[in-house]
Structures are given as C-alpha cells and as structure tokens.
PyMOL commands that place a pseudoatom at each C-alpha (Angstrom):
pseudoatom trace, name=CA, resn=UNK, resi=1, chain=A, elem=C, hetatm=0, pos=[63.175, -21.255, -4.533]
pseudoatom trace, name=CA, resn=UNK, resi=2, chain=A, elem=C, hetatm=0, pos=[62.317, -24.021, -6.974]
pseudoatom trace, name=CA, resn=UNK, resi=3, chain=A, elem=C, hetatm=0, pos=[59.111, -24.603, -5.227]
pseudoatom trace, name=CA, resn=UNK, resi=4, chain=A, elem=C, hetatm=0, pos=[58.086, -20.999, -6.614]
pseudoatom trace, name=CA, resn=UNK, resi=5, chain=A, elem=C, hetatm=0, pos=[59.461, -21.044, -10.104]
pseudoatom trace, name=CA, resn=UNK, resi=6, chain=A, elem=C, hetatm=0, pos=[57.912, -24.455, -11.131]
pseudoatom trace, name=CA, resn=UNK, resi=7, chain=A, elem=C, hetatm=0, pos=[54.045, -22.531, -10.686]
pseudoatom trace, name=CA, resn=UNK, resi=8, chain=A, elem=C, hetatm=0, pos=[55.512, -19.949, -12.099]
pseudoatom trace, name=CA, resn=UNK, resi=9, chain=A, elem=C, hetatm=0, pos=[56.076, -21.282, -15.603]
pseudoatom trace, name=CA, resn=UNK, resi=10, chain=A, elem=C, hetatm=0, pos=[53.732, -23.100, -15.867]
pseudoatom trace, name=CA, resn=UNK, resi=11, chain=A, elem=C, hetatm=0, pos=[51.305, -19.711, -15.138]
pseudoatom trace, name=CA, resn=UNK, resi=12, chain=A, elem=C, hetatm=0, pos=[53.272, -18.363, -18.122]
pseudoatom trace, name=CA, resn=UNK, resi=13, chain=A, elem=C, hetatm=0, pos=[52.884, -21.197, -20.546]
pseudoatom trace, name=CA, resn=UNK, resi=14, chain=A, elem=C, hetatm=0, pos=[49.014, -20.749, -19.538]
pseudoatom trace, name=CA, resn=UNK, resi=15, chain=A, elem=C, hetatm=0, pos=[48.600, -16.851, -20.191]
pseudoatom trace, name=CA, resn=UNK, resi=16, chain=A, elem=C, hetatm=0, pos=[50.502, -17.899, -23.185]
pseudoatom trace, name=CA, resn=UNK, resi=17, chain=A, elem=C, hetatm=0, pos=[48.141, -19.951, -24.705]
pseudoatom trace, name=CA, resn=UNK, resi=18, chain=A, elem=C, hetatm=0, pos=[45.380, -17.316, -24.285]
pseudoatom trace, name=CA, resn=UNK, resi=19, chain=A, elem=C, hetatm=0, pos=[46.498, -15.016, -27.203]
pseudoatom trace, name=CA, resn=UNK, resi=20, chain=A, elem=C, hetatm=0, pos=[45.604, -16.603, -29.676]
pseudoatom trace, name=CA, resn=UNK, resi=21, chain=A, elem=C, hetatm=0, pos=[41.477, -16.510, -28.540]
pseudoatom trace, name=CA, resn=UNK, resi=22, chain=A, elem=C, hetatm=0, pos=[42.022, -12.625, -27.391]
pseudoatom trace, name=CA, resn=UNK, resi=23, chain=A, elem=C, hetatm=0, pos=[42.898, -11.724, -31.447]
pseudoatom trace, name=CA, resn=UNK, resi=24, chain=A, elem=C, hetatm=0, pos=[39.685, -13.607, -32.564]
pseudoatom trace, name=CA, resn=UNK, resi=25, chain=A, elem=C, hetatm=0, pos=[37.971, -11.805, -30.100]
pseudoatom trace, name=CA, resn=UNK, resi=26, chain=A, elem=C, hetatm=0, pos=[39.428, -8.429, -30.739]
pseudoatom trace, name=CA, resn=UNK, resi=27, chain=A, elem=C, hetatm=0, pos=[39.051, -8.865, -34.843]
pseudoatom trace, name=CA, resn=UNK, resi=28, chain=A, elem=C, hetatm=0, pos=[34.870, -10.081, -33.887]
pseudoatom trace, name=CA, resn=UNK, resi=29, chain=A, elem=C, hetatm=0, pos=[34.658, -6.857, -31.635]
pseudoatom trace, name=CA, resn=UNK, resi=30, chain=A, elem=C, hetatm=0, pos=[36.070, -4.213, -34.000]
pseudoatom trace, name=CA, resn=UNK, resi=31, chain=A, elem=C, hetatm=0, pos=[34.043, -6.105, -36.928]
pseudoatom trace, name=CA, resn=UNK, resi=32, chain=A, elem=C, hetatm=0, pos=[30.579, -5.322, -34.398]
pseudoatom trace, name=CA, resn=UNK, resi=33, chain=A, elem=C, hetatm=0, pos=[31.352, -1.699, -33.626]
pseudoatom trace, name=CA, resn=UNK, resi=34, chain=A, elem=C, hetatm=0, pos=[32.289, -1.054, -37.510]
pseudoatom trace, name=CA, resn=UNK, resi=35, chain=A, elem=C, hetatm=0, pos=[28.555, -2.332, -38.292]
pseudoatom trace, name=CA, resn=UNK, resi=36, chain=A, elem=C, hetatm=0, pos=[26.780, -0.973, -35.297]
pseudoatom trace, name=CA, resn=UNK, resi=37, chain=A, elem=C, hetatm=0, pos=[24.907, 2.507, -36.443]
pseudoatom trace, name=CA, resn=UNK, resi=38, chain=A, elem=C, hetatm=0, pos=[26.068, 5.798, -33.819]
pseudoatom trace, name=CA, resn=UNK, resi=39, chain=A, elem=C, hetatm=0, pos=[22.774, 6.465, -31.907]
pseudoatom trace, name=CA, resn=UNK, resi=40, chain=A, elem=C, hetatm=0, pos=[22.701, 10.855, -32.274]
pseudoatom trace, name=CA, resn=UNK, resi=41, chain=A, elem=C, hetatm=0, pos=[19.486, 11.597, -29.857]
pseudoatom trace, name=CA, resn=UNK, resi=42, chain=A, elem=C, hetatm=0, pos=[20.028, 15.014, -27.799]
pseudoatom trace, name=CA, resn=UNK, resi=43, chain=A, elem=C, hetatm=0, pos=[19.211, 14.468, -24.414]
pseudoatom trace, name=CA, resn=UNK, resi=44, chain=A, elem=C, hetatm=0, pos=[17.089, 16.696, -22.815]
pseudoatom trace, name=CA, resn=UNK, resi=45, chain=A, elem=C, hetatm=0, pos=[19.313, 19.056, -20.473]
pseudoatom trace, name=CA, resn=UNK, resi=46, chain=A, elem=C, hetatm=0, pos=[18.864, 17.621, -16.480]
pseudoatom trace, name=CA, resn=UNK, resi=47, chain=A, elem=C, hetatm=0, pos=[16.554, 19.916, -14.484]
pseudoatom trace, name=CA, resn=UNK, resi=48, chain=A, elem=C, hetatm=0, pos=[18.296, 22.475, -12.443]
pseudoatom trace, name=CA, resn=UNK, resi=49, chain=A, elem=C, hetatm=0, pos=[18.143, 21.482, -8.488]
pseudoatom trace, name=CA, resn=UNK, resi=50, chain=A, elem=C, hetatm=0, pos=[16.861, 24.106, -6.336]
pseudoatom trace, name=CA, resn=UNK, resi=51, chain=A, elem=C, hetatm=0, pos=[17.454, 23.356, -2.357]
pseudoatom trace, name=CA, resn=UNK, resi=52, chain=A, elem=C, hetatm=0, pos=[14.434, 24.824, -0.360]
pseudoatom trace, name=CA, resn=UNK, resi=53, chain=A, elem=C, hetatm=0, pos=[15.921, 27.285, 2.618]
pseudoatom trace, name=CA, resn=UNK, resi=54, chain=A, elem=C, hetatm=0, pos=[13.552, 26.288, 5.739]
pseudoatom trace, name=CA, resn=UNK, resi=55, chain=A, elem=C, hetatm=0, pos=[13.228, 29.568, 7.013]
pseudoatom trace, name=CA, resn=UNK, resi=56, chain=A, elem=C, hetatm=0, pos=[10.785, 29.015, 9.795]
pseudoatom trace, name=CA, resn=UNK, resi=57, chain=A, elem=C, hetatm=0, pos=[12.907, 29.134, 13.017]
pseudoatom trace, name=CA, resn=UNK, resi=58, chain=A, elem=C, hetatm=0, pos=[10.600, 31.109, 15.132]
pseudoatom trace, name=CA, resn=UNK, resi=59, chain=A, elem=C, hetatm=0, pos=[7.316, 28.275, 14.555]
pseudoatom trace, name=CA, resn=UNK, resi=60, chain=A, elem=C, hetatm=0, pos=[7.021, 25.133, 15.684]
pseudoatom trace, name=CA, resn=UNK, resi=61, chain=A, elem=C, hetatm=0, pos=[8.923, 21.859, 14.279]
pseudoatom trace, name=CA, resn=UNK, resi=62, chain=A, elem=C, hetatm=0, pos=[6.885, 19.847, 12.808]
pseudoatom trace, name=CA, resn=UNK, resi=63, chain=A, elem=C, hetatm=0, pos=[8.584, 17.126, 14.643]
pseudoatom trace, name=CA, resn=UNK, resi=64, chain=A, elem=C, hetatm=0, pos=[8.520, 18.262, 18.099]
pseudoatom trace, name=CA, resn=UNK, resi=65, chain=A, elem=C, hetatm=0, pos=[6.800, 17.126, 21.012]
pseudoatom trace, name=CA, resn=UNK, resi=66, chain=A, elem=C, hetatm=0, pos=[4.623, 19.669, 21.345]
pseudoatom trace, name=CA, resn=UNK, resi=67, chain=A, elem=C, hetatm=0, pos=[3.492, 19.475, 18.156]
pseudoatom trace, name=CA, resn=UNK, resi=68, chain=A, elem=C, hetatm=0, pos=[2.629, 15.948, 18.649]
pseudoatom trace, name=CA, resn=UNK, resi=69, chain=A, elem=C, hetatm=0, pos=[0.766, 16.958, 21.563]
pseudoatom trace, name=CA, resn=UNK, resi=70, chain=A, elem=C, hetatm=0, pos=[-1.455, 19.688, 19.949]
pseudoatom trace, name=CA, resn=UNK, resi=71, chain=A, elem=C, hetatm=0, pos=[-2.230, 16.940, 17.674]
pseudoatom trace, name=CA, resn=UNK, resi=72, chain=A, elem=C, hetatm=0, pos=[-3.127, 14.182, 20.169]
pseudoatom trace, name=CA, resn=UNK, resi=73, chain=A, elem=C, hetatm=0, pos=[-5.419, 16.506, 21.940]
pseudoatom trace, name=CA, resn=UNK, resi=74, chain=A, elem=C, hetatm=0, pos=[-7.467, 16.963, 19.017]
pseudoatom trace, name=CA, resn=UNK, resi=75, chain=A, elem=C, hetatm=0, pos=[-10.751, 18.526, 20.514]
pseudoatom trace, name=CA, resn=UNK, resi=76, chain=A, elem=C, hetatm=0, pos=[-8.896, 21.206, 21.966]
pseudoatom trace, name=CA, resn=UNK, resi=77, chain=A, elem=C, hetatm=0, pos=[-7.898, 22.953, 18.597]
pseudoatom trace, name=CA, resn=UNK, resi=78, chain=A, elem=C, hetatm=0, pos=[-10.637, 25.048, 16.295]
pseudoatom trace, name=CA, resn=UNK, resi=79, chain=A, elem=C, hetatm=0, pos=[-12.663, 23.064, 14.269]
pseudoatom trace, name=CA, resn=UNK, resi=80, chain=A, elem=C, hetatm=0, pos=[-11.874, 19.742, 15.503]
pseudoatom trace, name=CA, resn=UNK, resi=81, chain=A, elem=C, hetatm=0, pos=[-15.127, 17.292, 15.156]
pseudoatom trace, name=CA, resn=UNK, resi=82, chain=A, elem=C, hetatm=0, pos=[-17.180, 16.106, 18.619]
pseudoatom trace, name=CA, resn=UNK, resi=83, chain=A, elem=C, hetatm=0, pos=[-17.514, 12.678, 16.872]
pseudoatom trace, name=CA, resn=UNK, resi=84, chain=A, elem=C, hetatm=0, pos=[-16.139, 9.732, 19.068]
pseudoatom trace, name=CA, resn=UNK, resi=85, chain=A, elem=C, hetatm=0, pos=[-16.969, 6.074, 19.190]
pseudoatom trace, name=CA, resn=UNK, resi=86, chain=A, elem=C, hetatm=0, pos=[-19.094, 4.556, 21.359]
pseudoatom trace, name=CA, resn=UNK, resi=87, chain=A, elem=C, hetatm=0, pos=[-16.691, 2.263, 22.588]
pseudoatom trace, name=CA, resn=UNK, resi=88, chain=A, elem=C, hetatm=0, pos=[-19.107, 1.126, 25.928]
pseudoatom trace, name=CA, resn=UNK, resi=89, chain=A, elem=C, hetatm=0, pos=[-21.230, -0.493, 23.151]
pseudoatom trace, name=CA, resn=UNK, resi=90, chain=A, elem=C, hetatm=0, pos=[-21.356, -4.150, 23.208]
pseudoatom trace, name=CA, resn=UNK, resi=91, chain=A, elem=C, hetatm=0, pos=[-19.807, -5.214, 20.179]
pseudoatom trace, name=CA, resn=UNK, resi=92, chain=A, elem=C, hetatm=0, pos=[-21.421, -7.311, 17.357]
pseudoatom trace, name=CA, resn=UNK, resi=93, chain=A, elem=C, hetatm=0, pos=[-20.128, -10.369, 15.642]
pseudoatom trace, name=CA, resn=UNK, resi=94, chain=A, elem=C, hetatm=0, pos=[-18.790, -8.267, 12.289]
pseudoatom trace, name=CA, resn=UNK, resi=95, chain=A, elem=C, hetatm=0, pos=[-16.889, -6.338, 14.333]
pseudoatom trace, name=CA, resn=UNK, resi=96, chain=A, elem=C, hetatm=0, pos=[-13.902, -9.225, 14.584]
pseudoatom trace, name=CA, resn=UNK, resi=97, chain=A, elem=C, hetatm=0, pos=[-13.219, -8.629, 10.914]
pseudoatom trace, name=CA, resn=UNK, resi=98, chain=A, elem=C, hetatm=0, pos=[-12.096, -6.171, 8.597]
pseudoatom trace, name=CA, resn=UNK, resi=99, chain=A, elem=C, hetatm=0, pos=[-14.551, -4.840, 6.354]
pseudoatom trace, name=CA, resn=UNK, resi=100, chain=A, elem=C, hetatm=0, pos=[-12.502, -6.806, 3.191]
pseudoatom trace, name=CA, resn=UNK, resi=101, chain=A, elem=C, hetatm=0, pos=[-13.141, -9.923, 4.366]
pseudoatom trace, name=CA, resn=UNK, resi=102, chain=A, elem=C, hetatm=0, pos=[-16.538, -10.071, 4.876]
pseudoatom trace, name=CA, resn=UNK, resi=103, chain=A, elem=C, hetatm=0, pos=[-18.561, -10.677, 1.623]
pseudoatom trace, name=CA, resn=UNK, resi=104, chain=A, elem=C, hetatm=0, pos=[-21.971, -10.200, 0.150]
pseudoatom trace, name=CA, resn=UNK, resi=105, chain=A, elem=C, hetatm=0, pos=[-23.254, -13.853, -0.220]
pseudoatom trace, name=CA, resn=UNK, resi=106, chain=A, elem=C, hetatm=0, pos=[-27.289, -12.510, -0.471]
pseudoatom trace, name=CA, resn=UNK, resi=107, chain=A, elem=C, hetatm=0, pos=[-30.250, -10.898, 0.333]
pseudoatom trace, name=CA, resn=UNK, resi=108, chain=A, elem=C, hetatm=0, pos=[-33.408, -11.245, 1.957]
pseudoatom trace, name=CA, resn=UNK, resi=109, chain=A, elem=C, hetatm=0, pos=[-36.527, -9.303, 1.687]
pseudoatom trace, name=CA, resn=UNK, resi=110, chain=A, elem=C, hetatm=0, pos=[-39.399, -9.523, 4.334]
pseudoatom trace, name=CA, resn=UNK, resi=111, chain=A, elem=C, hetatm=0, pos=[-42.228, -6.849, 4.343]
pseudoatom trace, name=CA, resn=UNK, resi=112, chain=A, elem=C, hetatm=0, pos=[-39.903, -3.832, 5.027]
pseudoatom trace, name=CA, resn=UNK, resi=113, chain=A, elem=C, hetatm=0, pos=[-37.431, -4.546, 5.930]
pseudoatom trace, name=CA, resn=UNK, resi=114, chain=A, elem=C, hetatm=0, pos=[-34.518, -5.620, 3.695]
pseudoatom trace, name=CA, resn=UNK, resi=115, chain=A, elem=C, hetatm=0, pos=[-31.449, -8.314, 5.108]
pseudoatom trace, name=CA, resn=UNK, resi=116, chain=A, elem=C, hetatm=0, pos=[-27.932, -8.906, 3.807]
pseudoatom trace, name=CA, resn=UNK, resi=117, chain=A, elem=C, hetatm=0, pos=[-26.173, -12.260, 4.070]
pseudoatom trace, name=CA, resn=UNK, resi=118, chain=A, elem=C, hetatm=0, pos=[-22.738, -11.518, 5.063]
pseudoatom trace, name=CA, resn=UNK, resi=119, chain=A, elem=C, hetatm=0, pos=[-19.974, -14.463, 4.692]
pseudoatom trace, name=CA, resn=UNK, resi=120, chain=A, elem=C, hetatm=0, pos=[-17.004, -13.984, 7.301]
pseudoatom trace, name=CA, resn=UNK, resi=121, chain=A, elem=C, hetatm=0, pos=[-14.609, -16.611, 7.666]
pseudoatom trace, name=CA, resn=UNK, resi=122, chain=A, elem=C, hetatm=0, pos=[-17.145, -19.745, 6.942]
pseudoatom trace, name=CA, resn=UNK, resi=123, chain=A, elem=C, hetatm=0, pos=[-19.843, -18.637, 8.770]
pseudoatom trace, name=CA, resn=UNK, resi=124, chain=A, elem=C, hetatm=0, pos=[-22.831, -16.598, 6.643]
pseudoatom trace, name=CA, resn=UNK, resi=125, chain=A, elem=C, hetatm=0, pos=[-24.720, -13.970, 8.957]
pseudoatom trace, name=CA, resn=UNK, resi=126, chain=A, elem=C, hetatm=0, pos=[-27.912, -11.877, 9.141]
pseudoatom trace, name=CA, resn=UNK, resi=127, chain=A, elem=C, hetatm=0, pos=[-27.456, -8.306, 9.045]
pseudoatom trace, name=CA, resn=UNK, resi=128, chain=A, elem=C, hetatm=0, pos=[-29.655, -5.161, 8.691]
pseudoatom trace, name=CA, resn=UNK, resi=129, chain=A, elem=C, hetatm=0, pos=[-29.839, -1.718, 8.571]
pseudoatom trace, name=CA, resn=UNK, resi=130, chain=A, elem=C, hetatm=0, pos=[-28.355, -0.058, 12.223]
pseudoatom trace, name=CA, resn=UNK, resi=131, chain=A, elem=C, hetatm=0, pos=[-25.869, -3.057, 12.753]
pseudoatom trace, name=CA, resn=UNK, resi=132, chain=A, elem=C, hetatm=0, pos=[-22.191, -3.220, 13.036]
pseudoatom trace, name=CA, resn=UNK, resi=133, chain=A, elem=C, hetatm=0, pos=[-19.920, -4.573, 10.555]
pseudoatom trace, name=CA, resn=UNK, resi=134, chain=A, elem=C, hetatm=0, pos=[-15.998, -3.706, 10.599]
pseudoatom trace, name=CA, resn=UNK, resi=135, chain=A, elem=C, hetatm=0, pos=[-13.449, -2.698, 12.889]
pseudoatom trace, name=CA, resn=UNK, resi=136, chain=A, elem=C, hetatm=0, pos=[-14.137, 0.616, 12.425]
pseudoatom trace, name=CA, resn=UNK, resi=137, chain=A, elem=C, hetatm=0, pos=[-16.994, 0.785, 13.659]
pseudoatom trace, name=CA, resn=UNK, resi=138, chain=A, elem=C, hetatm=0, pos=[-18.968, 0.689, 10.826]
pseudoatom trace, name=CA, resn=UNK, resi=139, chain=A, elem=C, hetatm=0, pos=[-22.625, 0.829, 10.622]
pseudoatom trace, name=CA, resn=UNK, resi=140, chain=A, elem=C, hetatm=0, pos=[-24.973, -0.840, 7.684]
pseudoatom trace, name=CA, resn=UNK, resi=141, chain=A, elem=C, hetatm=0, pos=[-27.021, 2.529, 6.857]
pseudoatom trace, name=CA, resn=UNK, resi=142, chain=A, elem=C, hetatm=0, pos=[-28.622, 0.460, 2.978]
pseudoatom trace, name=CA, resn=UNK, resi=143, chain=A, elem=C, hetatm=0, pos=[-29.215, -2.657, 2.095]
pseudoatom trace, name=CA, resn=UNK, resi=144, chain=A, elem=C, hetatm=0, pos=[-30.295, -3.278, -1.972]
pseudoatom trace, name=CA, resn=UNK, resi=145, chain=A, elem=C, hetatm=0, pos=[-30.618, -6.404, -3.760]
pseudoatom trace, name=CA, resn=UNK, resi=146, chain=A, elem=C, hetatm=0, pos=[-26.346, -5.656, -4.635]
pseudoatom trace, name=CA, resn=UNK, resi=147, chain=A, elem=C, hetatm=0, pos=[-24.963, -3.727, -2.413]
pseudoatom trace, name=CA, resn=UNK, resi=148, chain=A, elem=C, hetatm=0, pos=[-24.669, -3.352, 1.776]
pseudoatom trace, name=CA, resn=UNK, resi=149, chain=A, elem=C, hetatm=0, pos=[-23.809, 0.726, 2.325]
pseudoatom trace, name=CA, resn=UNK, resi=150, chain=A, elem=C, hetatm=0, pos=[-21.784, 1.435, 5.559]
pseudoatom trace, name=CA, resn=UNK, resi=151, chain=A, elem=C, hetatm=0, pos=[-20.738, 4.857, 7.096]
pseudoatom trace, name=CA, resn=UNK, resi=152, chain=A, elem=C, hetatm=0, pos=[-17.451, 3.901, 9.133]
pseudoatom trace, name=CA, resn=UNK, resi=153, chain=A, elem=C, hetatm=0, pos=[-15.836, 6.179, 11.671]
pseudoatom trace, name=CA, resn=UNK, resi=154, chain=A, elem=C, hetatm=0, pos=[-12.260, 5.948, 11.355]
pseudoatom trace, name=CA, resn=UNK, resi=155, chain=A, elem=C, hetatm=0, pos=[-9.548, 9.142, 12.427]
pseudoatom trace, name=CA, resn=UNK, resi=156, chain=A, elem=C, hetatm=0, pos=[-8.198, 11.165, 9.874]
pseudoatom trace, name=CA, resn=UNK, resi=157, chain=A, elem=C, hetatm=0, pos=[-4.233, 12.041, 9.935]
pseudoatom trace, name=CA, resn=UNK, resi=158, chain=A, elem=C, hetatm=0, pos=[-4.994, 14.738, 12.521]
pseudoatom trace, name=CA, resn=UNK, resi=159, chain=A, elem=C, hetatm=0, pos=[-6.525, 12.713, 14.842]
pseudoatom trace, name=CA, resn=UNK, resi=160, chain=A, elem=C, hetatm=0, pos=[-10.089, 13.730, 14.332]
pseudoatom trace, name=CA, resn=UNK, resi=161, chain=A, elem=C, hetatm=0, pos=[-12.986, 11.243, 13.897]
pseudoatom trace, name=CA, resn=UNK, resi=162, chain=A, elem=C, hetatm=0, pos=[-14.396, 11.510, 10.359]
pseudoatom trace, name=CA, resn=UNK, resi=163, chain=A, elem=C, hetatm=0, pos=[-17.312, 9.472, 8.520]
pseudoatom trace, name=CA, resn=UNK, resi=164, chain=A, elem=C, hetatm=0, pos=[-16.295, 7.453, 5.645]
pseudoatom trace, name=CA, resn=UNK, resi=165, chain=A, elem=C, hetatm=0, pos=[-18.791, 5.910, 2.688]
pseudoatom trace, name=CA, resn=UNK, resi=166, chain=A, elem=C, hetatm=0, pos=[-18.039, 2.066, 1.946]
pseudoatom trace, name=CA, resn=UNK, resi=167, chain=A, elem=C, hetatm=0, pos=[-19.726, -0.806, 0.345]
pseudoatom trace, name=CA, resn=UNK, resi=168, chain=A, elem=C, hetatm=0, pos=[-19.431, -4.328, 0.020]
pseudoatom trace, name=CA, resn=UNK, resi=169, chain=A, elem=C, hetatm=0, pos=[-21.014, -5.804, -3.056]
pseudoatom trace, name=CA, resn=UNK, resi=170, chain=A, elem=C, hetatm=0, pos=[-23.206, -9.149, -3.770]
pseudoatom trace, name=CA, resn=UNK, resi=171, chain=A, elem=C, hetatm=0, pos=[-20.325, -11.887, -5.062]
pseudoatom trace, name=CA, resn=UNK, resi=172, chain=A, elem=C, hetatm=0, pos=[-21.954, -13.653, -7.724]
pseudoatom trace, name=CA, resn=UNK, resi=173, chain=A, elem=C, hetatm=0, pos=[-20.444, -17.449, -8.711]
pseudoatom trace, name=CA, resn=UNK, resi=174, chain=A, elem=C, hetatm=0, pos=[-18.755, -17.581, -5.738]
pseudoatom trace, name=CA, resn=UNK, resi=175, chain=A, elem=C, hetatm=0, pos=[-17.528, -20.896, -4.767]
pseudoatom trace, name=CA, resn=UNK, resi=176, chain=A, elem=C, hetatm=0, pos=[-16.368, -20.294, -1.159]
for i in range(1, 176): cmd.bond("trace and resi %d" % i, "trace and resi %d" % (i + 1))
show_as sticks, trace
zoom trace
C-alpha cells in the first residue's frame, strides 16, 4: 500500500503547482474575448434536400448485364457509326507513342508537298500528310509551317468509333 501512496502525492503536489499558470491563463483569455468584436453575419438558410424517387422499375438498370451488352454490341443499335479501325494495317513508327509526347521540332517544304519533323523520345522523324501518328490511330490530314492537324479515331462512351480534331504545334526554343 505504500508503494501506491508515495506516486500518489507526489501527483498531487504536481497538479498543485499548476494553478497558479491556469489563473494567468484564464485572466489573458477573458481579457481576449472582452476585446474581440461579435461577428453578426446572417447565414444564408441551407438548401432544402430533395431525395429523387427512382421510379423506373419496369426499364432496364443501368447497371445490368444486359445493358452492358446492348452497349458492347454497338453496331447493332440505331444510329451507331460503321467506322472501325483498320487494325490489319501495318503500323507506323508514331504509333508507339501517345500523341503528347511527340513534338513539333520543324518543317520541311519540297515542291508540294509539305513535311513535319516530329521528335519522339530522342529520335526526330519525317512525317506527311496520310501517315500515322498516335495510338489512336491518328492520321496527319495538314501540315503548315506551325502546326501538324490529325483526325484520330478513338470510341466514344457508348462504344462507337468517332473522329476527333487534334494538333500538335511547332516548339520553338526547345532545348530537348
């Protein structure tokens, strides 16, 4: 029993030596929220929460497998496109990399017909209108003195194969 009362006294004469701090404390925190102004904004009323009621038992979940398999089969619904890929086509160089990581370095002019210098990785290559560049299978359709213009073929959330407009521009000071 004396083992526990020794800790216990001298805990007390520890707490007891804290009071004297806590009153300087208290007098510092009452003098603060004495000079502290009272903020009086209204605040705007929350918005009432209405729950939406799914009433749509008799159609199809969204979720559902069959749902998922109307959308994989794609050319069987009304107004799906007939684009597709040509993915027997032997594939070009560009084709390894995204489209954002190859860059405009240049351009070439020769009688008609117009190149781009396109810098993948650290290797610079020729390209002109009717190649590939891109994973989706993007094809160079322009070539100006600043900008390469390619029509990709990528799927839309449906499924279908749509043509999308993108460009890669000249990088001027580049230091790559």
């Amino acid at each position: 029993m004396n083992g526990r009362i020794v800790p216990a006294a001298i805990m007390a004469l520890a707490l007891a030596g804290c009071t004297g701090e806590q009153a300087e404390l208290k007098a510092w925190m009452q003098e603060v929220r004495s000079s502290t102004p009272v903020a009086r904004e209204k605040i705007e009323e929350p918005k009432r929460f209405r729950p939406f009621r799914y009433d749509q038992a008799e159609r199809v979940d969204p979720f559902s497998a069959g749902k998922m398999a109307v959308a994989a089969e794609g050319s069987g619904r009304p107004g799906a496109s007939n684009l597709r890929p040509d993915l027997n086509r032997r594939r070009e160089a560009l084709e390894s990399y995204p489209l954002d990581t190859i860059q405009m370095v240049g351009y070439l002019a020769s009688g008609r017909q117009n190149h781009a210098l396109l810098k993948a990785d650290a290797t610079v290559y020729q390209a002109r209108v009717g190649n590939h560049a891109g994973q989706n299978f993007g094809v160079i359709t322009r070539i100006t003195e600043r900008e390469v213009l390619l029509r990709e073929l990528v799927q839309d959330a449906a499924g279908d194969w749509v043509h999308r407009e993108s460009a890669l521009r000249l990088q001027e000071g580049s230091t790559q």
